[in-house]
LUMVEX-703096 format. One record per residue (C-alpha): x, y, z. Coordinates in steps of 0.2 Angstrom, whole numbers, plus 5000, padded with zeros to 4 digits. Layout:
% LUMVEX-703096
XYZ...
***
This chain:
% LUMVEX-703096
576052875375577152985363578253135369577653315365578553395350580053505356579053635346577353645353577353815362576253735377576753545380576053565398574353575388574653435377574053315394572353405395572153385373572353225377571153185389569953295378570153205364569753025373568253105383567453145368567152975360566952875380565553035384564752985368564852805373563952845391562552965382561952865367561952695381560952815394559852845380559452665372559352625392557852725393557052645378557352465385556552505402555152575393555152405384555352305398556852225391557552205409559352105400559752255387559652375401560552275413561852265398561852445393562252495412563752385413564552475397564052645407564752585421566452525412566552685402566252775417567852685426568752715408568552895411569052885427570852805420570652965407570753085423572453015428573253085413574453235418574353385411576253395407576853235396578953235398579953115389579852945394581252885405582352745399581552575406582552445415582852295407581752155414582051995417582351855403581051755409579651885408579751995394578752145394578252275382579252445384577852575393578452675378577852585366576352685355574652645359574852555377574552645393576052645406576052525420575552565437577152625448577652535462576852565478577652665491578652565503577752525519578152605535579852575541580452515524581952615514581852705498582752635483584452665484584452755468584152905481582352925471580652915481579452845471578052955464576552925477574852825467573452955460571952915470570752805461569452925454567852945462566552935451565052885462563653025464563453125478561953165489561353325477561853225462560753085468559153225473559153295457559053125447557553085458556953245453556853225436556953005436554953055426555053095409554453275409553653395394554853525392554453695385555453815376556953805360558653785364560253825352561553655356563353715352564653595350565853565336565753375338564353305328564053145339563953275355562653385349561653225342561653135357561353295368559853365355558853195354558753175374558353365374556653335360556353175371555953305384554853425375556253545370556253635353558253595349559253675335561153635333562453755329564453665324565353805326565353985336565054085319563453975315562853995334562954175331562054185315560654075321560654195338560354345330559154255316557954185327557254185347558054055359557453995379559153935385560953895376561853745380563853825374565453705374566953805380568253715370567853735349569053795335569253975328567854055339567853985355566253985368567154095377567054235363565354175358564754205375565454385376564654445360563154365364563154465382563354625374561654595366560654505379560654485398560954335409558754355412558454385393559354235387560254095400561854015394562353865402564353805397564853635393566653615401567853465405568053425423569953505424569353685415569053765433570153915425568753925410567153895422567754045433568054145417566454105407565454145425566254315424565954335408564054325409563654125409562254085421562653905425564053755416563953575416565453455416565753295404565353165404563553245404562553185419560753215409559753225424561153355429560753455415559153425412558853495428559953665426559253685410557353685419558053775432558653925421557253915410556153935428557154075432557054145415554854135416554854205433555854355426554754395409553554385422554154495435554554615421552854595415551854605430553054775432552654855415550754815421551254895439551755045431550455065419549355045430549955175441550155295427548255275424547755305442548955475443548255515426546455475432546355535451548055665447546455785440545855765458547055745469548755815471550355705463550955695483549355605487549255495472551155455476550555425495549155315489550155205476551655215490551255165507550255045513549355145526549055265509547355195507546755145528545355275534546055385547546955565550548155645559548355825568549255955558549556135555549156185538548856335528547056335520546456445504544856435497544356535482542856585475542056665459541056815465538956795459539356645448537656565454536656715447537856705430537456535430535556555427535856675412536956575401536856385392537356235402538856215390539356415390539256395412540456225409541656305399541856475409542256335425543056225417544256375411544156455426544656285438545956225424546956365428546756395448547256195448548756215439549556365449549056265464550056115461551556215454551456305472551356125480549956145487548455995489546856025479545855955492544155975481543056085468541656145476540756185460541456365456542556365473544256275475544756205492546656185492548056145507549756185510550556075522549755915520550355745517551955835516552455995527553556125522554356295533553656395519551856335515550956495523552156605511551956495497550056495500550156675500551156685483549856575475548556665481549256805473549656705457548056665456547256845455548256895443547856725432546056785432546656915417546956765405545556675414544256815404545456875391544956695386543156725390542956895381543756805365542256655367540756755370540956715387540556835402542156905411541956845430543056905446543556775460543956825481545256715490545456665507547156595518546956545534548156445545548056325560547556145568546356025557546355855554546955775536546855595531545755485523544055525528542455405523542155245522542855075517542055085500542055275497543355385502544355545500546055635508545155795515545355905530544055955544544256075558543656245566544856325553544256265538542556335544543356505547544256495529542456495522542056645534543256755529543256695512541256785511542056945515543256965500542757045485543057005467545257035467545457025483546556915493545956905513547356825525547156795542548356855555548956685560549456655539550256835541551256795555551856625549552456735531552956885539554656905532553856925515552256975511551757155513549657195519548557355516547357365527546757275543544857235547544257165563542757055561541656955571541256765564539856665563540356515578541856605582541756705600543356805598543456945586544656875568546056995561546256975543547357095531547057145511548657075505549757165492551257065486552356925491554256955490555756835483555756715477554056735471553956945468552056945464550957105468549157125465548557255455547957415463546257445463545657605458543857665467543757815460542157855458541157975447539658085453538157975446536958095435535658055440535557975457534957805459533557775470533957585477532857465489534357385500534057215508535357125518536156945516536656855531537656705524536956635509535056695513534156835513533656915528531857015533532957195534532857315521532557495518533057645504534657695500535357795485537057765474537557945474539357905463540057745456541357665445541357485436541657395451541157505468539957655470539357755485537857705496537057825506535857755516534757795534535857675546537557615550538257455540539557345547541157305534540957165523538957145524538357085510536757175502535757145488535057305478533757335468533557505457532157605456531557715440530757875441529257855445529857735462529557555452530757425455531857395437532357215433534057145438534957115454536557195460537657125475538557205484539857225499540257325513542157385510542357505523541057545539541757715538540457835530541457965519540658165519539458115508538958005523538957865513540057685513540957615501540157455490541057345481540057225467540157055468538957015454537757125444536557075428536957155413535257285412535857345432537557395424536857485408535957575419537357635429538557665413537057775406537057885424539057885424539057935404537758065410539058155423540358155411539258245399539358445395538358545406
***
């Protein structure tokens, strides 16, 4: 074996070329007889294949003498002379490998006395496959259909041969690259499954190919699986680092690589599919918030699509502050206008309430056609939910000015909404069946929302005193009215709330029941409403002033706060005129007129031309 030039910069690499350069043409040796040994078997010709595995196996031991080869080639020591009777070739000599050293003296036995202890023998190379080896040609000992197209990079023409026509005798779609340039072309010119890279190439190394190719792919968008000697443990760690997902050694074991290839390639499916199964996830979810978002509040879609338990039937005990709005006579607006002029004055109306709802956190529980349910505190709890139900509230009154600027500019007839809060025990949760079902509340207190929610007047904002107590520290209240409830025994406490401090600083607008002597008076039949229905007590009364919203009743007998009445006015001559006008009760204190103050909840349009005509009549010269 010649001695490494005094001028090569790394002689202790000169060894490892070596070895290189003979594995090359031995691993080409053991492929292409692998190859014609399948064909034989297939054949049947059982003497070509027993032939064509004793070249394997000699090539094999070959490499295994190829393995001895130190990395570091020194100048060859002088040789002693042997004898004259047996001549033998100098272990210089070019071309012929250097004899075997001597053993290592048995125990007991001295050294040479030139003071020198022989080098101990390398170990006899140990070529014979283990266990995992063994399991994974049995794996893959039947011909399979591969699927997919690989790039084969190598800058020896025989290697990428051999290893592209065992690839396409698996199914593979196999393009060969000579050089790191060419692979990088071909990479960015076209789609590859899997690259099969050789570390060890001229100019551009796999190496370097591998780290441009990772600053454009990921080791799941595109798996690169290094070709490497069996000494390049430094390159293996390195290229591993660098990005590479698997390597295989030379002499290629195919089975080996055959089955990393799959595997990567496996690996590679079940991510595109993860990946797409996520896209669906996510899509899928998107619908559903877009879908039941217009229903529901984002925290119960996100409790739904999050938890498992989001979807089981079933509720849980909680305090919570309730507010439930409604528009004041929308069901007799309702029978005066078109289908589609009602649909767009809700869907005006509700569009706008829902919004300021979820901005305040709250849960829109359900649309009761033109009343809106909504709970703070439920899934999630807050310490501010009774304030922030209270600033909402609030938000929500003064909305309504948009609400029928927007009406007024449509044709559409301005309408005025009452709000209720109330805070205490219910149950939330999913509530129906397995088929149908909906996150809702029930309790006691819901029911006494709804109560208190009849008394308010169009503007108005009614909280109960357990929501006052619970936002004290911010919200300021007019007046207080005691009231008994339908199903309730004690007597309820609710206050006329004004404003709600920082951070929200909302106040409702004053409102202004200054009324104007009525010229002339209005004759009216009164008839009393207990809930929704009318009830058989009613008697005479007359409107003896008024504004646009309230006027004063004067009538024969005492009338609680908040009763609702219907009136009816009469002409001159004591005949009933058409159109209704509701009523409530705002205060059971009769002023010196000894009447009470009505507000309006709803009123046809010929009732309040009548009443602008009587007000237009006190304002005129005497």
């Amino acid at each position: 074996m010649a001695d490494a030039p005094e001028d090569d910069p790394k002689p202790a690499r000169a060894g490892a070329r070596l070895r290189h350069d003979l594995r090359t043409p031995i691993n080409q040796i053991i492929g292409y007889s692998e190859m014609l040994d399948e064909d034989a078997s297939e054949a049947g010709n059982t003497k070509a294949s027993e032939d064509l595995r004793r070249i394997v196996a000699a090539a094999r031991a070959m490499l295994g003498l190829v393995d001895r080869i130190p990395d570091e080639l020194g100048p060859a020591r002088a040789a002693v002379a042997p004898p004259a009777a047996s001549p033998r070739a100098p272990e210089s000599m070019p071309g012929r490998v250097p004899a075997p050293k001597p053993a290592e003296p048995a125990l007991g036995e001295s050294a040479p006395r030139s003071g020198r202890r022989p080098a101990a023998p390398l170990p006899p190379p140990d070529d014979a496959p283990g266990p995992a080896t063994l399991a994974i040609r049995a794996a893959v000992s039947k011909p399979v259909a591969g699927t997919g197209t690989l790039l084969v990079v190598d800058d020896n023409e025989l290697n990428r041969d051999m290893l592209s026509r065992r690839l396409r005798s698996r199914g593979y779609a196999v393009v060969t690259a000579e050089d790191g340039q060419k692979a990088l072309d071909l990479v960015k010119a076209q789609r590859f499954d899997l690259i099969l890279l050789d570390i060890m190439m001229p100019v551009l190394s796999g190496l370097d190919v591998l780290k441009v190719i990772r600053n454009r792919y990921t080791v799941a968008e595109l798996p690169i699986i290094m070709a490497t000697a069996k000494d390049q443990g430094t390159d293996v760690v390195e290229a591993l680092t660098l990005g590479a997902n698997d390597y295989v050694t030379k002499p290629f074991d195919f089975p080996v690589v055959l089955a990393r290839t799959e595997t990567q390639l496996n690996l590679k499916r079940a991510m595109e599919e993860i990946k797409r199964l996520a896209n669906a996830l996510e899509k899928r979810n998107r619908f559903i918030k877009q879908t039941f978002g217009r229903y529901l509040s984002e925290e119960v879609v996100d409790r739904l699509l999050e938890t498992p338990e989001g979807l089981r039937l079933g509720g849980e005990k909680r305090e919570v502050t309730l507010l439930l709005a409604d528009l004041r006579g929308f069901t007799a607006l309702a029978d005066r206008y078109t289908p589609e002029q009602v649909v767009r004055v809700l869907n005006k109306y509700l569009g706008t309430m829902a919004d300021l709802i979820v901005g305040h956190q709250g849960t829109i529980d359900e649309f009761i056609g033109d009343a809106i349910l909504a709970i703070f505190g439920a899934p999630e709890g807050r310490p501010d939910d009774a304030a922030r139900a209270c600033a909402c509230a609030a938000a929500m009154q003064l909305a309504m000015q948009d609400v029928n600027a927007f009406n007024r500019a449509e044709g559409l007839p301005e309408v005025e909404m009452g709000i209720a809060l109330n805070t205490g025990q219910v149950i939330v949760g999913n509530i129906g069946s397995q088929t149908r079902a909906k996150y809702g509340v029930v309790g006691s207190h819901v029911n006494l929302a709804g109560r208190i929610e009849g008394f308010t007047v169009g503007g108005q904002v009614l909280a109960a005193a357990s929501t006052v107590a619970k936002a004290a520290e911010v919200v300021e209240t007019g007046q207080r009215v005691t009231f008994q409830a339908k199903g309730f025994k004690e007597p309820i406490d609710v206050y006329d709330l004004v404003a709600v401090g920082a951070p929200w600083n909302v106040r409702l607008p004053s409102r202004d029941d200054h009324l104007e002597p009525l010229r002339p008076e209005l004759a009216v039949t009164v008839a009393v409403l207990e809930g929704k229905q009318m009830s058989d007590i009613t008697f005479e009364g007359t409107l003896r002033r008024a504004s646009a919203s309230a006027a004063l009743l004067v009538v024969p007998r005492a009338l609680r706060a908040f009763t609702n009445l219907r009136l009816r006015l009469k002409d001159e001559t004591g005949a009933v005129r058409p159109g209704d006008l509701y009523a409530k009760v705002a205060s059971a204190e009769p002023d010196a007129d000894r009447g009470v103050v009505v507000r309006f909840t709803s009123a046809d349009p010929e009732v309040m031309d009548v009443l602008r005509q009587s007000l237009a009549g006190s304002s005129a010269p005497a």
